[in-house]
VEXRO-14918 format. One record per residue: x, y, z of N, C-alpha, C in turn. Coordinates in Angstrom, 1 decimal. Layout:
// VEXRO-14918
    n_xx    n_yy    n_zz   ca_xx   ca_yy   ca_zz    c_xx    c_yy    c_zz
       X       Y       Z       X       Y       Z       X       Y       Z
...
***
This chain:
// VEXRO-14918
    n_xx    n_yy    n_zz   ca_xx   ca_yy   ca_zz    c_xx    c_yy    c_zz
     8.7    13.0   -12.7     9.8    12.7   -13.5    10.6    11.6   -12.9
    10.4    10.5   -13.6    11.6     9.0   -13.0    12.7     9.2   -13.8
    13.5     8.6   -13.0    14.5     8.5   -13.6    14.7     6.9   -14.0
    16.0     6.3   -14.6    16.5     4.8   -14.7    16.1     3.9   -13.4
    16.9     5.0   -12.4    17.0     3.4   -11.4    15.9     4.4   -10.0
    14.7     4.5   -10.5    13.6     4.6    -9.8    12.8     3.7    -9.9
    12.2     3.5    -8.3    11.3     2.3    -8.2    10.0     2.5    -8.4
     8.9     2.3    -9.1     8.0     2.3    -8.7     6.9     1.4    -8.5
     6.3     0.7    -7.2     5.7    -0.1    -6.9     4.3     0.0    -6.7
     3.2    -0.5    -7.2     1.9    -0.3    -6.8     1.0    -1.4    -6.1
     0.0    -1.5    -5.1    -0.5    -3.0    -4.6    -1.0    -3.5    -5.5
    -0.7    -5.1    -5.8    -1.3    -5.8    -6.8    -2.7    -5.8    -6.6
    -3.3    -5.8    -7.8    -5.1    -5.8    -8.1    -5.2    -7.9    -7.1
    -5.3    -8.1    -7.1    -5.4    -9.3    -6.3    -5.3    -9.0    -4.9
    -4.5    -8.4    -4.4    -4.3    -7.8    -3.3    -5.5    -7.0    -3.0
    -5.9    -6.0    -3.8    -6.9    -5.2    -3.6    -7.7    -6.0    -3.6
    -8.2    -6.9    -4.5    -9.8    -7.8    -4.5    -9.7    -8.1    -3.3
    -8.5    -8.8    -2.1    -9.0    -9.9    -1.6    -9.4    -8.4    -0.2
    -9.2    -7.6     0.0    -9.3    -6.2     0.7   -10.9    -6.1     0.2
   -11.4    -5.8    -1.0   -12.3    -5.4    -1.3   -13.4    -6.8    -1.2
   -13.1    -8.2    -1.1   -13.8    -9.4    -0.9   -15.2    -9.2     0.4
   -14.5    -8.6     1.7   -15.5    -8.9     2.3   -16.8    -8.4     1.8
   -16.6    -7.4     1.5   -17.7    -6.4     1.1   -18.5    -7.2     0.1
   -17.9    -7.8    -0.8   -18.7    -8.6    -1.8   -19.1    -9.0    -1.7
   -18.9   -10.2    -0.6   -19.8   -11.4     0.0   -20.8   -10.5     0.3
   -21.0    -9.7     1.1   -21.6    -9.0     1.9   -22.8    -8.5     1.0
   -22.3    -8.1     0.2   -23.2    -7.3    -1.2   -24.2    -8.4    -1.6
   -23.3   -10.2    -1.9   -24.3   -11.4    -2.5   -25.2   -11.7    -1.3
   -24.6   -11.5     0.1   -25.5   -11.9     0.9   -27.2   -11.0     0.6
   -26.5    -9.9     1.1   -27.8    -9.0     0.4   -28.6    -8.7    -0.3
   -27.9    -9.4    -1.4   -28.9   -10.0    -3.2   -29.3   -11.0    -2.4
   -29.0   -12.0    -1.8   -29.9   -13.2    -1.7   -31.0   -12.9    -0.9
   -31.1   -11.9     0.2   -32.0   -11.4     0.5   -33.3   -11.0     0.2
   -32.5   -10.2    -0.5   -33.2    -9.5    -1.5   -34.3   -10.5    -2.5
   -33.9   -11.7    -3.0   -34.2   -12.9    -3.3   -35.6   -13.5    -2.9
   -35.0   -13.8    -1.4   -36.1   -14.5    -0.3   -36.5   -13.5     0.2
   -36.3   -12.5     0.9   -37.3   -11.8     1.4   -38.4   -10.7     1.1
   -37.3    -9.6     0.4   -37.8    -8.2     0.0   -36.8    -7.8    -1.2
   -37.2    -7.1    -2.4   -36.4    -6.5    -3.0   -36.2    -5.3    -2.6
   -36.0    -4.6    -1.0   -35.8    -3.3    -1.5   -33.9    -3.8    -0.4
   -33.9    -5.3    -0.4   -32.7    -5.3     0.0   -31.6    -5.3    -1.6
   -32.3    -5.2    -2.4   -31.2    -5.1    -3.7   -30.4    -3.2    -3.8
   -31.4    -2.4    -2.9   -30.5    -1.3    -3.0   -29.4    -1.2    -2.0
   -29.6    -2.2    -0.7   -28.1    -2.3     0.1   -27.2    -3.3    -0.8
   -27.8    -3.9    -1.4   -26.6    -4.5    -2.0   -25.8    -4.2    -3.2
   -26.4    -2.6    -3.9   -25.8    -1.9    -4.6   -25.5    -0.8    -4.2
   -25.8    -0.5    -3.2   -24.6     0.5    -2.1   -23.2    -0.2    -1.8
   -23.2    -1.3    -0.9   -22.6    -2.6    -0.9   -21.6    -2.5    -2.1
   -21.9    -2.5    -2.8   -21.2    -3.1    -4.2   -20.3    -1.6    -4.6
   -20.8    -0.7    -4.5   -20.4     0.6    -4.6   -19.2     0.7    -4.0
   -19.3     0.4    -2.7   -18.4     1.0    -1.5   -17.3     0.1    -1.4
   -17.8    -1.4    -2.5   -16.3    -2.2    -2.3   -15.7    -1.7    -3.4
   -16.1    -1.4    -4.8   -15.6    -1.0    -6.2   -14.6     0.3    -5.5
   -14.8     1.1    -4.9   -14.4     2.4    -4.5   -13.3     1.8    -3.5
   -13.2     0.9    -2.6   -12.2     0.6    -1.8   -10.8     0.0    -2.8
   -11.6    -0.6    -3.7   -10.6    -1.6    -4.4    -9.7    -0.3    -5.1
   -10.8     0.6    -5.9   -10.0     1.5    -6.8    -9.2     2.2    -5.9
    -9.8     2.9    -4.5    -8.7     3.6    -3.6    -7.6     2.7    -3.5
    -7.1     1.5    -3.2    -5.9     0.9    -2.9    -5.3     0.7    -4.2
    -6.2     0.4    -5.0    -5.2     0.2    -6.7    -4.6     1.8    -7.2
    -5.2     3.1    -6.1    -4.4     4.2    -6.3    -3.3     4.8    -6.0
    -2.9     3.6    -4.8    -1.8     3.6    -3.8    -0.3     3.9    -5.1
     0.5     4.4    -4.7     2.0     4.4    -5.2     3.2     4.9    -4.4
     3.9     4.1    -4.5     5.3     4.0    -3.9     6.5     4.4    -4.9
     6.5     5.8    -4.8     8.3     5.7    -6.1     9.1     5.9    -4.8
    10.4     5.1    -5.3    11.7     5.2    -4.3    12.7     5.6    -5.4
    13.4     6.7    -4.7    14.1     6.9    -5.6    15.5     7.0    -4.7
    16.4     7.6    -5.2    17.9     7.6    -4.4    17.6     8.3    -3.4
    16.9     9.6    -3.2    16.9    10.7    -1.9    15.6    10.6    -1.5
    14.7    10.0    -1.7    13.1     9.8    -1.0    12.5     9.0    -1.6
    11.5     8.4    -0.1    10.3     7.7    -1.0     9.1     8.6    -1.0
     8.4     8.3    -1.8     7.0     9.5    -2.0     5.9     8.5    -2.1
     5.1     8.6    -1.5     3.7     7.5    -1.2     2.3     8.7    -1.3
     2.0     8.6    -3.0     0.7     9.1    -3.1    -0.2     8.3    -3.3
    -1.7     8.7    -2.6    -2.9     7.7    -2.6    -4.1     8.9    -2.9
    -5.1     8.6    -3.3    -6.3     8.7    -3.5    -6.7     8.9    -4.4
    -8.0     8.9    -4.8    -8.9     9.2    -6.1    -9.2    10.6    -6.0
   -10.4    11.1    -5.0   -11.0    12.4    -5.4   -10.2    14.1    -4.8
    -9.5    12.9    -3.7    -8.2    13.8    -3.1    -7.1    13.4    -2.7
    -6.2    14.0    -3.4    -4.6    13.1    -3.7    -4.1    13.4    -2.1
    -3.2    12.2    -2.0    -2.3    13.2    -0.7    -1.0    12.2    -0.8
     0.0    13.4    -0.6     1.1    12.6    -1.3     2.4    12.7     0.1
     2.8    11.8     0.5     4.1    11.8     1.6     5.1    11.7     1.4
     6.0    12.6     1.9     7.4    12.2     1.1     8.5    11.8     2.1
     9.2    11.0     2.6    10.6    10.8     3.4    11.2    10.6     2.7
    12.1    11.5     3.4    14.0    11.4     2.5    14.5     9.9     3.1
    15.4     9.8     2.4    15.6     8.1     2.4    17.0     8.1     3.7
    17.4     8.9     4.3    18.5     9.0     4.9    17.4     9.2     6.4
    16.4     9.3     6.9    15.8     9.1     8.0    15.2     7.6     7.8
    15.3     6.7     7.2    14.4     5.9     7.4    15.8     4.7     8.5
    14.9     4.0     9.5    15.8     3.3    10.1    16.0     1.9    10.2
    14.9     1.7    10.1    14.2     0.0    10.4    13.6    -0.6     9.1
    13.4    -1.7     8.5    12.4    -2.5     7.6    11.8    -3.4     8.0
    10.5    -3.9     7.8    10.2    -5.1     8.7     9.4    -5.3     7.7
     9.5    -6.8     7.2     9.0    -7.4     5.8     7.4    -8.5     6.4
     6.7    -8.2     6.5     5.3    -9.1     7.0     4.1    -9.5     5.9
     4.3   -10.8     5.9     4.0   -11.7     5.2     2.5   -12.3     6.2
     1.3   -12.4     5.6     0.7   -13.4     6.6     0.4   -14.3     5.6
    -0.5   -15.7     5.8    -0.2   -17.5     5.1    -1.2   -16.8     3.5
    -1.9   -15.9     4.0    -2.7   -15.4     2.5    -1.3   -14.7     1.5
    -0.6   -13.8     2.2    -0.2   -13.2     1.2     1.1   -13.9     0.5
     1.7   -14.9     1.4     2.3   -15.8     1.0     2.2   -16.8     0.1
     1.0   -17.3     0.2     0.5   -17.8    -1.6     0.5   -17.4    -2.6
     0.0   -15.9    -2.3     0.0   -15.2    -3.7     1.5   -14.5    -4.0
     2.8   -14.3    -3.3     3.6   -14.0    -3.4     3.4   -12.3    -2.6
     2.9   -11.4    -2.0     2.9   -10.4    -1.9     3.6   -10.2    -0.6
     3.3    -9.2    -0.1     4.5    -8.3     1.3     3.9    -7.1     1.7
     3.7    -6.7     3.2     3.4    -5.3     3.6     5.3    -5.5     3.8
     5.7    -4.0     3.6     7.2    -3.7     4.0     6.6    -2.1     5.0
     6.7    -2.5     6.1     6.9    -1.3     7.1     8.2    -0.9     7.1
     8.5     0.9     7.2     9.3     1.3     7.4     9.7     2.3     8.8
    10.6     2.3     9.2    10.3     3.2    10.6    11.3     3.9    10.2
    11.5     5.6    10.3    11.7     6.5    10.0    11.7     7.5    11.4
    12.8     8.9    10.8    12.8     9.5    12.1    12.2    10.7    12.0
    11.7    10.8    11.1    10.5    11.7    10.4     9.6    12.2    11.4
     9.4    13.1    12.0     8.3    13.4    13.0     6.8    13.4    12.3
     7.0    13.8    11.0     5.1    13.8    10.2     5.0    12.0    10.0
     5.9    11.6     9.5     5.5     9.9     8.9     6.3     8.9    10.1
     6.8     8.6    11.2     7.5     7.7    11.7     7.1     6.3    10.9
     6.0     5.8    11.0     6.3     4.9    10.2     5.5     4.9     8.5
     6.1     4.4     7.5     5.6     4.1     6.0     5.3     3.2     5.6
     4.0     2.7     5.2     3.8     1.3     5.2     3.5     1.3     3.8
     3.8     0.0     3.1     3.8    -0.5     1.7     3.2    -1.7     1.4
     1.8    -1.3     0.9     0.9    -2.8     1.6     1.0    -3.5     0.1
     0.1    -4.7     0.3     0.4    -5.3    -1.2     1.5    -5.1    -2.1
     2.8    -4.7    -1.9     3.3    -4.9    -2.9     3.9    -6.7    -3.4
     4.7    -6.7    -4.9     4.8    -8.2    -5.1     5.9    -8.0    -4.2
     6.1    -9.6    -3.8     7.4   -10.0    -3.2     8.9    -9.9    -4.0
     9.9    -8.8    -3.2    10.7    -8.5    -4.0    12.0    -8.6    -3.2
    13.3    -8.3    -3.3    14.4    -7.6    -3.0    14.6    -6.7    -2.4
    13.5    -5.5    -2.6    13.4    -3.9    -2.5    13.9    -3.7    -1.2
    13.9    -5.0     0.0    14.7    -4.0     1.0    16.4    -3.9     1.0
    16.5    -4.7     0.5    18.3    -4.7    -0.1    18.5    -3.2    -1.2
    17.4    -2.2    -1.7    17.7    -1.4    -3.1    17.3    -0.5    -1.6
    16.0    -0.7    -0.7    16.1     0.7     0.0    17.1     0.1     1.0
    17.7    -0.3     1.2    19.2    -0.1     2.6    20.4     0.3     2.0
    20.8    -0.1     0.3    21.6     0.7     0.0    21.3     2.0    -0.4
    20.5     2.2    -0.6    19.8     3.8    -1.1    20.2     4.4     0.2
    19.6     4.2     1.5    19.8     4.8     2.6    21.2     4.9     2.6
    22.3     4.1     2.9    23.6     4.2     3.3    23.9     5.2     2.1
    23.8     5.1     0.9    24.3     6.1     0.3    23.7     7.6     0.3
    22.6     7.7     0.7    21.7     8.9     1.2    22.6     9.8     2.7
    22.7     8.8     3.3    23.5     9.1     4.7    25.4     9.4     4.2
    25.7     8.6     3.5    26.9     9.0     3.3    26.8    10.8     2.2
    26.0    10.9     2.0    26.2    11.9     0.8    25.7    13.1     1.8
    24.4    13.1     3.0    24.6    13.9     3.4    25.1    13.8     5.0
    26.2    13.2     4.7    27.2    13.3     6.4    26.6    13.3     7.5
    25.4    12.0     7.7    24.7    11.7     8.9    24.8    10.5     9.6
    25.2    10.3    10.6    26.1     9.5    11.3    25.1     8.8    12.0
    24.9     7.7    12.5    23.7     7.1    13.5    24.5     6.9    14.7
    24.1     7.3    15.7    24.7     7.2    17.0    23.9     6.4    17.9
    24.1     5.3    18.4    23.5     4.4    19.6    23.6     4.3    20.8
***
């Protein structure tokens, strides 16, 4: 159940291809093989092909809702698993960009948390956004609502 001012972010399909790329080359290399040498290299290259279709779909399963009192990060296809931190442990943001994802506009957003199950949350491929300005107010208001104080 979302509500209005719930976020929810998923890795862009671009993101996932370029994740799922190596494999592909990998798959054409193996059809060309398959080509010049032997066809029974066409069945590694539809294994190959399999196992990148299946990586891309696992990351395009990824989801991130943030909402005012938690983020919740479920992923998988044949077995869900879903994580939840409350938004008043999280401590750190660190926004990492590498020259690929910066073309395309995208962002990993790691989070560090004082969570003993999740210390850190990672948010891979999402688009390039604001979101850490919506989760640092979310936190301060999470922390003020439930009377938790950060001591250094």
């Amino acid at each position: 159940m979302m509500q209005n001012d719930d976020v929810l972010l998923r890795p862009a399909m671009l993101f996932a291809f370029l994740k799922a790329l190596p494999m592909i080359l990998l798959a054409i290399i193996f059809l060309l093989l398959a080509w010049w040498l032997s066809p029974y290299f066409i069945l590694f290259s539809l294994a190959i092909c399999g196992a990148a279709w299946y990586r891309l779909l696992y990351i395009r399963s990824f989801q991130y809702l943030i909402t005012a009192e938690y983020i919740r990060i479920t992923r998988g296809i044949f077995f869900k698993r879903i994580d939840q931190v409350e938004m008043y442990r999280v401590k750190d943001y660190i926004i990492t960009q590498s020259f690929i994802l910066q073309l395309f506009r995208l962002m990993y957003l790691t989070l560090k948390s004082t969570d003993p199950e999740n210390p850190v949350v990672l948010l891979q491929g999402i688009p390039e956004s604001d979101i850490t300005d919506t989760i640092r107010d979310r936190v301060q208001e999470a922390r003020k609502d439930n009377n938790i104080y950060e001591l250094n």
